[in-house]
C-alpha atoms as a printed R data frame, in Angstrom:
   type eleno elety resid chain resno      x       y      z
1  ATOM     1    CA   UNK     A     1 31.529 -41.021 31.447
2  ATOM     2    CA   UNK     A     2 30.349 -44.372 32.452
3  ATOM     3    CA   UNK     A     3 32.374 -45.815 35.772
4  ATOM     4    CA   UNK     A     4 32.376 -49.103 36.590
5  ATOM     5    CA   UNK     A     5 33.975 -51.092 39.693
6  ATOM     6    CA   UNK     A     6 35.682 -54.198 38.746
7  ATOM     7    CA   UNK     A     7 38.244 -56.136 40.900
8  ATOM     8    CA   UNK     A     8 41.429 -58.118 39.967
9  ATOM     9    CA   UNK     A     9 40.453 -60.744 36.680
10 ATOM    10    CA   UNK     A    10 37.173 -59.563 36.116
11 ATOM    11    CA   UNK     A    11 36.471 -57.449 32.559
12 ATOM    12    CA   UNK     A    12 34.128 -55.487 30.849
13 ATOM    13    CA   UNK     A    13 33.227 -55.831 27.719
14 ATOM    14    CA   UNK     A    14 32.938 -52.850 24.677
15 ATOM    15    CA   UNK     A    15 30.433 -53.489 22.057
16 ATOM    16    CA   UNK     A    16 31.023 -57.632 20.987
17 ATOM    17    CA   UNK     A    17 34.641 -57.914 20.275
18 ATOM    18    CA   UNK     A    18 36.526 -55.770 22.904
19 ATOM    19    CA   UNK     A    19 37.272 -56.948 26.348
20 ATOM    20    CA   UNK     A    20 38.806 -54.874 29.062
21 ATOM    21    CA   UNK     A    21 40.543 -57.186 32.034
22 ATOM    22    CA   UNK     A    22 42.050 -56.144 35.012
23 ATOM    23    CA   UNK     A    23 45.090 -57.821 35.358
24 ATOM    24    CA   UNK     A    24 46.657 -56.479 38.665
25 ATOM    25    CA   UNK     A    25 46.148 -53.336 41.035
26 ATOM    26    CA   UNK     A    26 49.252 -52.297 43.203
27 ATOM    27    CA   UNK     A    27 48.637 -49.070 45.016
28 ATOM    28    CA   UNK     A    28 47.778 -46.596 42.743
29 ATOM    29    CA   UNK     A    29 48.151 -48.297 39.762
30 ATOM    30    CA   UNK     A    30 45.886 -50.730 37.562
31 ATOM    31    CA   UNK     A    31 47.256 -53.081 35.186
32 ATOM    32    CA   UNK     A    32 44.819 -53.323 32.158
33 ATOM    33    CA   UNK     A    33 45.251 -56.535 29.572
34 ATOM    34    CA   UNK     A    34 42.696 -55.590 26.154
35 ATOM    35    CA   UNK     A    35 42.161 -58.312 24.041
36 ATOM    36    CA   UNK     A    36 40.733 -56.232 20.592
37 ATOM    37    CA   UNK     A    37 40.370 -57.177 17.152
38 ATOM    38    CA   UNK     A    38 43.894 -56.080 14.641
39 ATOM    39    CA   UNK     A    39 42.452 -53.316 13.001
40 ATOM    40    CA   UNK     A    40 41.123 -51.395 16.012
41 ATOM    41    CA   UNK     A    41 44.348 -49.377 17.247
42 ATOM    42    CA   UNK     A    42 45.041 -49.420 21.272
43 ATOM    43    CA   UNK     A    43 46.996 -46.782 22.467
44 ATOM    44    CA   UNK     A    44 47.871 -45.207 26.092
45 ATOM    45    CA   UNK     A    45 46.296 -41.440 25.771
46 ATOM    46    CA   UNK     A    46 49.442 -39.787 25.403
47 ATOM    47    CA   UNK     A    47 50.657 -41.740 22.623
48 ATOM    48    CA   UNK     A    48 47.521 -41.027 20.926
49 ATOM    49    CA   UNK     A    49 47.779 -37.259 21.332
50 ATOM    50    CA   UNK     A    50 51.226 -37.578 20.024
51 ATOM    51    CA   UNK     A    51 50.318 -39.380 16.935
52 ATOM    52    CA   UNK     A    52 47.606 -36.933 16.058
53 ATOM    53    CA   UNK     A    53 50.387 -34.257 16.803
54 ATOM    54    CA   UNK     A    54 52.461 -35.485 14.227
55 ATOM    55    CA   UNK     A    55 49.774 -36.525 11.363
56 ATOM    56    CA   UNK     A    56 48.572 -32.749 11.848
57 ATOM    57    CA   UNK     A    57 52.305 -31.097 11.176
58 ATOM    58    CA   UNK     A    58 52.856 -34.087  8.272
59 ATOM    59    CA   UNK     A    59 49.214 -32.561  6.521
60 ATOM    60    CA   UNK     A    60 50.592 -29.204  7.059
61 ATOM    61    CA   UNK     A    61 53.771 -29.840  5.245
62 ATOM    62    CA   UNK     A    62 54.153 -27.872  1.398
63 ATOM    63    CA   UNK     A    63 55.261 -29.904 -1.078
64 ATOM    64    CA   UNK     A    64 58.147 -28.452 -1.839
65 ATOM    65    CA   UNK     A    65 58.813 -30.213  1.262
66 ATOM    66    CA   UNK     A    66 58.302 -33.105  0.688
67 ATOM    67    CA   UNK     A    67 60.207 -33.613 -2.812
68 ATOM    68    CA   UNK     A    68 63.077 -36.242 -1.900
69 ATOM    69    CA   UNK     A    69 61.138 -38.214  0.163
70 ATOM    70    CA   UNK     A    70 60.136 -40.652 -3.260
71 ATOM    71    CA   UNK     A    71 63.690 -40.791 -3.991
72 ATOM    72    CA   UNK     A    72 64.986 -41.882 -0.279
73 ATOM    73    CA   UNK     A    73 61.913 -44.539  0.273
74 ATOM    74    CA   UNK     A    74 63.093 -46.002 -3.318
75 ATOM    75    CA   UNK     A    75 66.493 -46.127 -1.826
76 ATOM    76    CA   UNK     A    76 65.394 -47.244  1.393
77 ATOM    77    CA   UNK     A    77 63.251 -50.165 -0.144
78 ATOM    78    CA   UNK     A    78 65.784 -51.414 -2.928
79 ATOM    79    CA   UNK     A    79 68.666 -52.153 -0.088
């Protein structure tokens, strides 16, 4: 793990399009701002985690359970 020092308004920078400011630092907390390009996805850690939680249990799914899930996105969609 790289570890860098930076203080209030000052970024780093991840490969050419990714920057990494700090915005404030109160006590034990840092306020990050990340300026990235639309398609790559920014998440806090545990939001991450949670959406790989959920895309593992939706691949794990049968088909059988799945079935009226066409029917209620048609529905959904033609409102």
């Amino acid at each position: 793990m790289l570890v860098l020092s930076r203080q209030r308004d000052e970024s780093i920078m991840i490969g050419d399009n990714i920057v990494v400011t700090i915005v404030d630092i109160r006590g034990d907390k840092v306020r990050l701002g990340i300026n990235a390009p639309s398609e790559v996805p920014v998440h806090r850690q545990e939001v991450y985690e949670a959406i790989q939680r959920e895309n593992l249990q939706a691949s794990a799914l049968a088909p059988e359970e799945t079935q009226g899930l066409g029917k209620l996105a048609a529905r959904r969609t033609a409102k």
